[in-house]
PQR file with spaces between the fields and no chain letter, atoms N, CA, C, O and H, PARSE charges and radii, in Angstrom:
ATOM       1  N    UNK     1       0.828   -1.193    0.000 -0.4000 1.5000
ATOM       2  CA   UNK     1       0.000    0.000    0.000 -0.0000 2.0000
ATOM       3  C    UNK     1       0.869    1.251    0.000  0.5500 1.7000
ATOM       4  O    UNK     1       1.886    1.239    0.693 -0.5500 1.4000
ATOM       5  N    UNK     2       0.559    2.327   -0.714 -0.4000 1.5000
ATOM       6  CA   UNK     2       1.288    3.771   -0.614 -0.0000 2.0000
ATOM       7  C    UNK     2       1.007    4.576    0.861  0.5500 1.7000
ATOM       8  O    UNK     2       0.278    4.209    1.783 -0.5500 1.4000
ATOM       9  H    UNK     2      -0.268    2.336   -1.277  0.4000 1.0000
ATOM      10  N    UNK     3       1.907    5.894    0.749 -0.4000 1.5000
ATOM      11  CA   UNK     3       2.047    6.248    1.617 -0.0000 2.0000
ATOM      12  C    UNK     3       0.334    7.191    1.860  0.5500 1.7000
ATOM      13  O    UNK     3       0.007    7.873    2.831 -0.5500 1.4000
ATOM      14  H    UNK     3       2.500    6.192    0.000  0.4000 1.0000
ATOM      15  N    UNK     4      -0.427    6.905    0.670 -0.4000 1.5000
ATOM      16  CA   UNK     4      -1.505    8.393    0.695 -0.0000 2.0000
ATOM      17  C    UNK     4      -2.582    7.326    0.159  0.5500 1.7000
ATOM      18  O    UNK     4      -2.269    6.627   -0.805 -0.5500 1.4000
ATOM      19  H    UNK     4      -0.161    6.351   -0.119  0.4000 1.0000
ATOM      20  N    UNK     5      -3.853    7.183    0.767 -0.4000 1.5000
ATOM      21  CA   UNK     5      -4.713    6.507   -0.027 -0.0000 2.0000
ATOM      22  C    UNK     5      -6.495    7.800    0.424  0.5500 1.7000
ATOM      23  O    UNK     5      -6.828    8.622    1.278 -0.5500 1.4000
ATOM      24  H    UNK     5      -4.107    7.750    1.550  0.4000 1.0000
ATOM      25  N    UNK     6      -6.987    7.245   -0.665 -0.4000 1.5000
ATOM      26  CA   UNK     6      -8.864    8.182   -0.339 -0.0000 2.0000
ATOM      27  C    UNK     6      -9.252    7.493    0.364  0.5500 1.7000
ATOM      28  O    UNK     6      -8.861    6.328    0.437 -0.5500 1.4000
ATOM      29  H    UNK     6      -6.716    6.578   -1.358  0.4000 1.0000
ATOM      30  N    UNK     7     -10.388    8.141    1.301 -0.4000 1.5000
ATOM      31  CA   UNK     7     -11.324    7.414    1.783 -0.0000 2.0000
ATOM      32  C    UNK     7     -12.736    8.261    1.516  0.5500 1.7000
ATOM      33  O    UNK     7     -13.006    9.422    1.822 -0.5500 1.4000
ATOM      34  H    UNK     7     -10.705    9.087    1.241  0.4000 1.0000
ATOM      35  N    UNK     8     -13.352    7.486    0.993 -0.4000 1.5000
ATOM      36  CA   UNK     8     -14.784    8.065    0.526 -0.0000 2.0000
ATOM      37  C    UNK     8     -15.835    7.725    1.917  0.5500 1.7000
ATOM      38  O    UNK     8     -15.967    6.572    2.327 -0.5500 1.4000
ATOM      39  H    UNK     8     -13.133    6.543    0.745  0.4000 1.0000
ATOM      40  N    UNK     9     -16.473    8.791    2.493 -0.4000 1.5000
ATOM      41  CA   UNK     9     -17.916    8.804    3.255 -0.0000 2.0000
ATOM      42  C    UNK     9     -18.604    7.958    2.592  0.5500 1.7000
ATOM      43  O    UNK     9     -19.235    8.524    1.699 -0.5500 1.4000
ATOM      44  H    UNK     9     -16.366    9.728    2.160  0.4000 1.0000
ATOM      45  N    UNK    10     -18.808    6.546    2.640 -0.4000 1.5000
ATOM      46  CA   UNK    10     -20.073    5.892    2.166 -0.0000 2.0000
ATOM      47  C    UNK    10     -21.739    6.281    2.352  0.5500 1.7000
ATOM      48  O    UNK    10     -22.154    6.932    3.311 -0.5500 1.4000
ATOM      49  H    UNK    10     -18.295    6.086    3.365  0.4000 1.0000
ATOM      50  N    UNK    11     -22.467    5.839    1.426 -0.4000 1.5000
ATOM      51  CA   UNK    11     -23.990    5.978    1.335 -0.0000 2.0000
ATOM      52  C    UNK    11     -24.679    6.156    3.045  0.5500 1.7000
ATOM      53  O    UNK    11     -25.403    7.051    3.480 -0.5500 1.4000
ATOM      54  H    UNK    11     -22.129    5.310    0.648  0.4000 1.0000
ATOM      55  N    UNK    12     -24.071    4.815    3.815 -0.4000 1.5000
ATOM      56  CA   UNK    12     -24.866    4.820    4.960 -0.0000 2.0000
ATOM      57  C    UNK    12     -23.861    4.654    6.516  0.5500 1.7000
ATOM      58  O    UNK    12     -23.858    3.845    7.444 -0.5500 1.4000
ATOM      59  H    UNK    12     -23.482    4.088    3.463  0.4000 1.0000
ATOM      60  N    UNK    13     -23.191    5.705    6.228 -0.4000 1.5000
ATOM      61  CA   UNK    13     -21.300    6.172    7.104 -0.0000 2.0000
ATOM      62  C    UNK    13     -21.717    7.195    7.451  0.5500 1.7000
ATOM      63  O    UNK    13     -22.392    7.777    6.602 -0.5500 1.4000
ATOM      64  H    UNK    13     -23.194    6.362    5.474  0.4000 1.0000
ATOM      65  N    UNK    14     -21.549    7.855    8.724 -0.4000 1.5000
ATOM      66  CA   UNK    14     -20.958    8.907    9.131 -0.0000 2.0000
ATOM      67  C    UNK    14     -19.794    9.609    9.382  0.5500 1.7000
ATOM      68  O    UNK    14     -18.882    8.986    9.926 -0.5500 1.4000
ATOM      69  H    UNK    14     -21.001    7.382    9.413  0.4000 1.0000
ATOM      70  N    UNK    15     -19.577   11.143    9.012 -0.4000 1.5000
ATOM      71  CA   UNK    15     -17.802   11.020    8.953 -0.0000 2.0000
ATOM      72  C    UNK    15     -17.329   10.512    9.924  0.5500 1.7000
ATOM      73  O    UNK    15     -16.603    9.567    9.615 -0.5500 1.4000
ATOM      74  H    UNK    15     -20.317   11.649    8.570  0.4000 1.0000
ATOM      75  N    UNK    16     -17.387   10.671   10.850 -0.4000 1.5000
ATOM      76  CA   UNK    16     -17.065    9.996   12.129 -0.0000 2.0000
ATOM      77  C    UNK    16     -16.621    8.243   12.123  0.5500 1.7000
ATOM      78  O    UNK    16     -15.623    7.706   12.604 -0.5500 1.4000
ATOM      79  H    UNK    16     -17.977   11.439   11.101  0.4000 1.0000
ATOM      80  N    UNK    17     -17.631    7.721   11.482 -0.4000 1.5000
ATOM      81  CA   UNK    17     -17.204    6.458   11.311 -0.0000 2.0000
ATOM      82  C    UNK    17     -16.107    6.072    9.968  0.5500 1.7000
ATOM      83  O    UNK    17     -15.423    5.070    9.755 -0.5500 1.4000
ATOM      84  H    UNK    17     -18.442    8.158   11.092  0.4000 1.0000
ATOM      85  N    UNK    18     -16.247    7.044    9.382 -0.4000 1.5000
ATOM      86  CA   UNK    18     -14.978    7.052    7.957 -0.0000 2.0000
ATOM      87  C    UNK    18     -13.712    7.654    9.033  0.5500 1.7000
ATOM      88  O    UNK    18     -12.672    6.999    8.953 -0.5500 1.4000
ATOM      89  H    UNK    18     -16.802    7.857    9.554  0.4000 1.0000
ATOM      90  N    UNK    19     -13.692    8.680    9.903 -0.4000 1.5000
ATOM      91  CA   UNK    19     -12.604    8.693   10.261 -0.0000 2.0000
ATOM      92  C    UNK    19     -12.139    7.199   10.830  0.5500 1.7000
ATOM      93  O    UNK    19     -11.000    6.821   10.557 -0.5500 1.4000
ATOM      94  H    UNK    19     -14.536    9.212    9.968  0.4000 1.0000
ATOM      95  N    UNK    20     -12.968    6.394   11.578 -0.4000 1.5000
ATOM      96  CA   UNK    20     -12.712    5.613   12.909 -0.0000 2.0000
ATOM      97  C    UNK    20     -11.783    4.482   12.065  0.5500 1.7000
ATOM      98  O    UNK    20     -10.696    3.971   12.332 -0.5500 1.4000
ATOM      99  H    UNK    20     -13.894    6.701   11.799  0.4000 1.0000
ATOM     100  N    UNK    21     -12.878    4.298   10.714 -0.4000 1.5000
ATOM     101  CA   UNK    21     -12.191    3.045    9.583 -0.0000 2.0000
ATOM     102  C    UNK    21     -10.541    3.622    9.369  0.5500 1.7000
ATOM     103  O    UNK    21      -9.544    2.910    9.493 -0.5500 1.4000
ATOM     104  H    UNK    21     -13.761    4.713   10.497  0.4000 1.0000
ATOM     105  N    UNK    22     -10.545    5.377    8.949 -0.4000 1.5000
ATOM     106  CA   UNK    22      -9.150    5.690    9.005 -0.0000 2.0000
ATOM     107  C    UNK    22      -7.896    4.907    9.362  0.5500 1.7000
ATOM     108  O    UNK    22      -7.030    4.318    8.715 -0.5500 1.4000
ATOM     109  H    UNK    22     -11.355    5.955    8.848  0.4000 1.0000
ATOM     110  N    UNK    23      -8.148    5.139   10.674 -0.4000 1.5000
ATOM     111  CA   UNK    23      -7.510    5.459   11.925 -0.0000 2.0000
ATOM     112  C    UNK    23      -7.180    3.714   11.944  0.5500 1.7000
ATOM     113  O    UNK    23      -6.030    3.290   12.064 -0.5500 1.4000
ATOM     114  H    UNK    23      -8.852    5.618   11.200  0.4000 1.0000
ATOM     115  N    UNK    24      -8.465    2.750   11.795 -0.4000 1.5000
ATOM     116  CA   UNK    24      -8.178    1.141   12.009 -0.0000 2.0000
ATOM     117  C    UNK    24      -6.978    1.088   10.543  0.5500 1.7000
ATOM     118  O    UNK    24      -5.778    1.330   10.677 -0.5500 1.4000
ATOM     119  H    UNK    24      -9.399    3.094   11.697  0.4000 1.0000
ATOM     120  N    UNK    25      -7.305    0.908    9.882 -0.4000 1.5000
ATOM     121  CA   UNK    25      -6.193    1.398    8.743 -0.0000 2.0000
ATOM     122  C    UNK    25      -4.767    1.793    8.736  0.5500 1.7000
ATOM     123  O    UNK    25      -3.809    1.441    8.048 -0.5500 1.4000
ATOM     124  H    UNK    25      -8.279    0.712    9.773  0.4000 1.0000
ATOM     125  N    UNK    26      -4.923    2.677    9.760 -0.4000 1.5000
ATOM     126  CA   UNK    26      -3.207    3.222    9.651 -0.0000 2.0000
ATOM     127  C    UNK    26      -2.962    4.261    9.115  0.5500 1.7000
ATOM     128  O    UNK    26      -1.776    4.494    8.881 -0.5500 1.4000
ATOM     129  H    UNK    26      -5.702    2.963   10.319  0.4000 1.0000
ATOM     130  N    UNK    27      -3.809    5.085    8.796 -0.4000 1.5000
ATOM     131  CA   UNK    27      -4.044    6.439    8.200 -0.0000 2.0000
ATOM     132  C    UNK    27      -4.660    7.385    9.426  0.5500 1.7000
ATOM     133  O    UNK    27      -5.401    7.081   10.360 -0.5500 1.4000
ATOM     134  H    UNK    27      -4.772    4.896    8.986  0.4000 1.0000
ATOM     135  N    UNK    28      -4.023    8.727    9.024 -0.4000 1.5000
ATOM     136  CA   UNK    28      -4.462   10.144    9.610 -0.0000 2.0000
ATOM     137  C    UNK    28      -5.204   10.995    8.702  0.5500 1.7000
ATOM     138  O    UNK    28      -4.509   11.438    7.788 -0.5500 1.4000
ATOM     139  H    UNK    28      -3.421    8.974    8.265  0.4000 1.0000
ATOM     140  N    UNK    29      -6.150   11.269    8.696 -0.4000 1.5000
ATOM     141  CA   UNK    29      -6.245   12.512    7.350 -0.0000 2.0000
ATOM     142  C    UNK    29      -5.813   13.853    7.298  0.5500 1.7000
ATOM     143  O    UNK    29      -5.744   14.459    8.367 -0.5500 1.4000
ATOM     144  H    UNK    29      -6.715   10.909    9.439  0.4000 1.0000
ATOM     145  N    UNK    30      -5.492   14.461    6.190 -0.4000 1.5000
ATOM     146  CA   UNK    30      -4.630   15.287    6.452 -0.0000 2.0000
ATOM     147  C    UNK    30      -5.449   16.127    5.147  0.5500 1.7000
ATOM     148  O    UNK    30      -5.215   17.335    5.174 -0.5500 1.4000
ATOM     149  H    UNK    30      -5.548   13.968    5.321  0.4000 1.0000
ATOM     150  N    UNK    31      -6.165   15.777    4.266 -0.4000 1.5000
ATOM     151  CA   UNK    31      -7.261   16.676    3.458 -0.0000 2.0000
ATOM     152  C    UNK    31      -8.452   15.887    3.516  0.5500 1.7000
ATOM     153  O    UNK    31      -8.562   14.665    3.622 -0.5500 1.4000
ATOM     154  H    UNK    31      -6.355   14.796    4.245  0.4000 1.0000
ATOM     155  N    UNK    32      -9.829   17.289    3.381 -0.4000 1.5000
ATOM     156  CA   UNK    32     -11.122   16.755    2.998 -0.0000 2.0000
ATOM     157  C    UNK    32     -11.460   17.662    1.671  0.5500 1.7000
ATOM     158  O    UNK    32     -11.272   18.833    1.342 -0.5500 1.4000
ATOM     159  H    UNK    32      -9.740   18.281    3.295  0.4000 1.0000
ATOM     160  N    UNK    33     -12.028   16.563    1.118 -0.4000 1.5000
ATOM     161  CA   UNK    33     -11.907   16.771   -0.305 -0.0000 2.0000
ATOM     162  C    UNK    33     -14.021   17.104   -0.665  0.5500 1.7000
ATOM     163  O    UNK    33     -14.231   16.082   -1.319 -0.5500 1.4000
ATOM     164  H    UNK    33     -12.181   15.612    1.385  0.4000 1.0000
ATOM     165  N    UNK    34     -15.212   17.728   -0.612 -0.4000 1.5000
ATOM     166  CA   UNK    34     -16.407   17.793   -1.137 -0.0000 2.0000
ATOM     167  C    UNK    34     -16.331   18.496   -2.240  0.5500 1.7000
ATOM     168  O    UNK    34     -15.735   19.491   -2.653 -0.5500 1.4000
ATOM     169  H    UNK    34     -15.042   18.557   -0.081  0.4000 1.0000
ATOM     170  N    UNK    35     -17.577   17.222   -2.849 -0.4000 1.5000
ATOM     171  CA   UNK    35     -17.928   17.356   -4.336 -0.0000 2.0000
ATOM     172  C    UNK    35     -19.564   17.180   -4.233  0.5500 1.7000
ATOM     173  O    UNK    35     -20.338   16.342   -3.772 -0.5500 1.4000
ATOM     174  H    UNK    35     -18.061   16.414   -2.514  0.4000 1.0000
ATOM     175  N    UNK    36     -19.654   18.455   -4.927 -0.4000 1.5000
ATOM     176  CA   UNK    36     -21.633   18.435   -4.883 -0.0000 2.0000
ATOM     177  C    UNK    36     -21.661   17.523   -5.979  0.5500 1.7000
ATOM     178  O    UNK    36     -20.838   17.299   -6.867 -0.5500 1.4000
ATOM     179  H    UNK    36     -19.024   19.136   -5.301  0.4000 1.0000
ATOM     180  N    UNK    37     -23.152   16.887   -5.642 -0.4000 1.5000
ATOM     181  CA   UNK    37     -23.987   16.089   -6.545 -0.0000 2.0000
ATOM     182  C    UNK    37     -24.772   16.325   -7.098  0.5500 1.7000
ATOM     183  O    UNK    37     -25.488   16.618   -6.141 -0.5500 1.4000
ATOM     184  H    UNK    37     -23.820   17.069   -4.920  0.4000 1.0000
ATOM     185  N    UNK    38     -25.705   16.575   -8.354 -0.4000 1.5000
ATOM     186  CA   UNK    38     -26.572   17.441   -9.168 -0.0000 2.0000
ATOM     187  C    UNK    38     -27.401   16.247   -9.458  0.5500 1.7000
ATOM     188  O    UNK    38     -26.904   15.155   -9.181 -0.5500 1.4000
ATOM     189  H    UNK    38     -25.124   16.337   -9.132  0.4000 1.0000
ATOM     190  N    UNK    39     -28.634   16.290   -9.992 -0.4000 1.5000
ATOM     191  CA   UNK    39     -29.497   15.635  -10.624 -0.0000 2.0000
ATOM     192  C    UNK    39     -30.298   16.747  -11.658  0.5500 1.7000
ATOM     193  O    UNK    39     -30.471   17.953  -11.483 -0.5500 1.4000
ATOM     194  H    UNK    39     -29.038   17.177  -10.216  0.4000 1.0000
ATOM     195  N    UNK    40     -30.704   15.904  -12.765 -0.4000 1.5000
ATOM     196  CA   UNK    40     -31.687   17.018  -13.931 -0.0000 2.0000
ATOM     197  C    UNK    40     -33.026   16.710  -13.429  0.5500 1.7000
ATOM     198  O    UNK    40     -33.271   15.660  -12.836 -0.5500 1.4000
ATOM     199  H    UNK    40     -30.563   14.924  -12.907  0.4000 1.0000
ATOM     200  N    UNK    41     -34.019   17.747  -13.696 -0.4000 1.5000
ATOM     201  CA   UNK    41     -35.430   17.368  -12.987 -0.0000 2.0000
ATOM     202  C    UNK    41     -35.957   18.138  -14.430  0.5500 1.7000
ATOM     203  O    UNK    41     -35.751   19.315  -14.729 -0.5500 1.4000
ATOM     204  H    UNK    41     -33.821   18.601  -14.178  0.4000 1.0000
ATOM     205  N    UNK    42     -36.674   17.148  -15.201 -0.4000 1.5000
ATOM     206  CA   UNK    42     -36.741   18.197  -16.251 -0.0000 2.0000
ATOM     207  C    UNK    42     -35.756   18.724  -17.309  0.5500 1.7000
ATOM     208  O    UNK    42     -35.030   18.087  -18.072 -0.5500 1.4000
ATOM     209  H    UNK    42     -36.842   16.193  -14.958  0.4000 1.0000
ATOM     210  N    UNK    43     -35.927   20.139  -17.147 -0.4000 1.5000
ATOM     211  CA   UNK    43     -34.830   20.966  -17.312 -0.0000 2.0000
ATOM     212  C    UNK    43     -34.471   21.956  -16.594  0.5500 1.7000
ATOM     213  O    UNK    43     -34.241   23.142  -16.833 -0.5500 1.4000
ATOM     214  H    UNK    43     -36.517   20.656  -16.526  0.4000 1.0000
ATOM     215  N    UNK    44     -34.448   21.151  -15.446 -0.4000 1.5000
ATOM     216  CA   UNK    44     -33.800   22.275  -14.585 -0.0000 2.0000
ATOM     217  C    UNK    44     -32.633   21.334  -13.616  0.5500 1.7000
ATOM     218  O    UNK    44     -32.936   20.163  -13.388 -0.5500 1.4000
ATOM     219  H    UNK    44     -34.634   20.188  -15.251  0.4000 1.0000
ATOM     220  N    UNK    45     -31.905   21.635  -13.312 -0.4000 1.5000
ATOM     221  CA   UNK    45     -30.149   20.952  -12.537 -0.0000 2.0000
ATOM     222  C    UNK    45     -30.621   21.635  -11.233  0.5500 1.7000
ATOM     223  O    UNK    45     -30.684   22.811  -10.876 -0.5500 1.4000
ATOM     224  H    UNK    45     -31.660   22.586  -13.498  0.4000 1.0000
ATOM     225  N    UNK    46     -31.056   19.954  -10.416 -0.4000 1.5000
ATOM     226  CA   UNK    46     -30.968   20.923   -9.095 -0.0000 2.0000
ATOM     227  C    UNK    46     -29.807   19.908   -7.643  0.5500 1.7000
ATOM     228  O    UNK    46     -29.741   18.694   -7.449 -0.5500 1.4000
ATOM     229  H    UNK    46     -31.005   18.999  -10.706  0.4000 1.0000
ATOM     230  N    UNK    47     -29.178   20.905   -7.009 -0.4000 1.5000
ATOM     231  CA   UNK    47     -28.345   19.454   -5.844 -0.0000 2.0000
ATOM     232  C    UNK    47     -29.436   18.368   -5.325  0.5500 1.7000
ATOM     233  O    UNK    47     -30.625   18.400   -5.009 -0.5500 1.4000
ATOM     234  H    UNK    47     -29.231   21.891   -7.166  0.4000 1.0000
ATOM     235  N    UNK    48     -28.462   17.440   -5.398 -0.4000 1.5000
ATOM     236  CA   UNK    48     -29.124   15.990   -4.828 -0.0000 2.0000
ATOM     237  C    UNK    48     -28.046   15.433   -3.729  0.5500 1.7000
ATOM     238  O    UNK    48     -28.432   14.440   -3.113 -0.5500 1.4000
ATOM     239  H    UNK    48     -27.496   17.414   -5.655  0.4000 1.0000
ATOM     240  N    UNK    49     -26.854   15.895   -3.426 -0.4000 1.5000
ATOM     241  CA   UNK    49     -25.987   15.688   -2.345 -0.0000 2.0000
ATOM     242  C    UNK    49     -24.739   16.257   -1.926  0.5500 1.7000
ATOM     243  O    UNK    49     -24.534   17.463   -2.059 -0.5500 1.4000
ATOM     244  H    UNK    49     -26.540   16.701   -3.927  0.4000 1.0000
ATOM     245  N    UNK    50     -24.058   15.635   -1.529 -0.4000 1.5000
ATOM     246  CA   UNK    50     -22.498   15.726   -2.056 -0.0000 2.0000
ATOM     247  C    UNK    50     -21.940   13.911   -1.730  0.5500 1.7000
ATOM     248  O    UNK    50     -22.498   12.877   -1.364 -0.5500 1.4000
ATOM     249  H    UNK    50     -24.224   14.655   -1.421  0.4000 1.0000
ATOM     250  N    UNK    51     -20.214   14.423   -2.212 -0.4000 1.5000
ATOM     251  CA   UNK    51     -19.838   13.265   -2.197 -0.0000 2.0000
ATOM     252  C    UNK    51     -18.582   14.005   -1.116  0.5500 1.7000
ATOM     253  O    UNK    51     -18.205   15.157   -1.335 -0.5500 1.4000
ATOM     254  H    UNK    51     -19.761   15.263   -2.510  0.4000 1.0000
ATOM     255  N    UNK    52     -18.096   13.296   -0.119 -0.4000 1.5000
ATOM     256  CA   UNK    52     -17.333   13.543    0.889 -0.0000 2.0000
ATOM     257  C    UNK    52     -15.642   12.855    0.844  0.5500 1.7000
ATOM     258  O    UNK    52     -15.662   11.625    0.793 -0.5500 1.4000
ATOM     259  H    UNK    52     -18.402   12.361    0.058  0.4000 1.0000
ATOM     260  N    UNK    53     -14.915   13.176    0.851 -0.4000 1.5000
ATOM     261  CA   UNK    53     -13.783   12.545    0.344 -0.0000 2.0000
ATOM     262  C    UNK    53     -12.231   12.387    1.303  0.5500 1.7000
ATOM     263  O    UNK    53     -11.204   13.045    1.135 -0.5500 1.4000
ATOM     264  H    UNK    53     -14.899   14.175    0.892  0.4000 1.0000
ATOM     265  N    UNK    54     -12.424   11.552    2.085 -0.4000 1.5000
ATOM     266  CA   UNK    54     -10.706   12.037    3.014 -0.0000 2.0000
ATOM     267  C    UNK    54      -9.482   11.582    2.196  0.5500 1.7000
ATOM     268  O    UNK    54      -9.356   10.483    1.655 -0.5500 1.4000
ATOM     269  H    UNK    54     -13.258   11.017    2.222  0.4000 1.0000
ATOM     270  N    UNK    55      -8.684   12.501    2.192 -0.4000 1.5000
ATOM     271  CA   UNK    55      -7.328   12.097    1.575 -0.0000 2.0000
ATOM     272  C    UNK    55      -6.466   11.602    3.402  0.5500 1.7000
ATOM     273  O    UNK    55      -6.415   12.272    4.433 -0.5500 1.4000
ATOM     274  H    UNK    55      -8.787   13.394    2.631  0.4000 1.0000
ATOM     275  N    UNK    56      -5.980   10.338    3.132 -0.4000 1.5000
ATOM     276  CA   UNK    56      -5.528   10.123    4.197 -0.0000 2.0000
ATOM     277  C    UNK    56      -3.652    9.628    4.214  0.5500 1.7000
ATOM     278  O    UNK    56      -3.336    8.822    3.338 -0.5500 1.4000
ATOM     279  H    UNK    56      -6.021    9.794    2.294  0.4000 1.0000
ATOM     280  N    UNK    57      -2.698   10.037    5.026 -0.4000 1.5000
ATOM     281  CA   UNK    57      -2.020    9.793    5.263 -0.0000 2.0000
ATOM     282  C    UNK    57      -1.503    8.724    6.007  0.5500 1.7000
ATOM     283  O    UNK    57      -2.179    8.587    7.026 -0.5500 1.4000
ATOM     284  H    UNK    57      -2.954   10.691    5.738  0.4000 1.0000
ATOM     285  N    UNK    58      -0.349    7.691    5.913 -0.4000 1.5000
ATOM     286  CA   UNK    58       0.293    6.778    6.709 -0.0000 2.0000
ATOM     287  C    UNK    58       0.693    7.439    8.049  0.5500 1.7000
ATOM     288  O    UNK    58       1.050    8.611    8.172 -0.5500 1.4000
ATOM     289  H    UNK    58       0.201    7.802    5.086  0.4000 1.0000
ATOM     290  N    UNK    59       0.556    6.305    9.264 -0.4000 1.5000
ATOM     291  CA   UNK    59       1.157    7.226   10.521 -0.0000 2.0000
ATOM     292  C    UNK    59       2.388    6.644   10.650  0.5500 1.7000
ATOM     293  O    UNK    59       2.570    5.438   10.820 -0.5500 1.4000
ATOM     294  H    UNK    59       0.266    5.353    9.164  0.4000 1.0000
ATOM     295  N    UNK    60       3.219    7.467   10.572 -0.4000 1.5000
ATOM     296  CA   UNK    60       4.646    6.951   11.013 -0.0000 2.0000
ATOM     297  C    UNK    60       4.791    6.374   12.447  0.5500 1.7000
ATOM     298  O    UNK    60       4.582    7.179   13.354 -0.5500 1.4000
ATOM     299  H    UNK    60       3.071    8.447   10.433  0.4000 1.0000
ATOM     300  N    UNK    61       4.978    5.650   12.643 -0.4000 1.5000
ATOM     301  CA   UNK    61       5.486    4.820   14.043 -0.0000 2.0000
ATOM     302  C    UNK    61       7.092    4.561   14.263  0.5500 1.7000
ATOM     303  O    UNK    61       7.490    3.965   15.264 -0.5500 1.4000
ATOM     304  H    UNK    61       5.148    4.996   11.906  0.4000 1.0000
């Protein structure tokens, strides 16, 4: 595994629990990365979420 891997907020995760998976992992995060989500209704583009993103770091020991 590299020194930098993502961790994506899943569908039914709280950040909290994406950190906790982190942390079991061996990673710190060190960026958060959000990306809105759009849907078309029609013709009109309206938000439908976001997508949540940790960039996580190795912990040196």
């Amino acid at each position: 595994m590299g020194k930098k891997q993502l961790f994506e907020v899943k569908e039914n995760e709280t950040i909290d629990d994406c950190l906790k998976r982190m942390e079991q992992q061996g990673f710190i995060p060190i960026k958060r990365i959000e990306k809105p989500i759009f849907k078309e209704e029609g013709n009109e583009v309206i938000p439908a979420g976001r997508q949540i993103i940790f960039e996580g770091k190795r912990k040196e020991e």
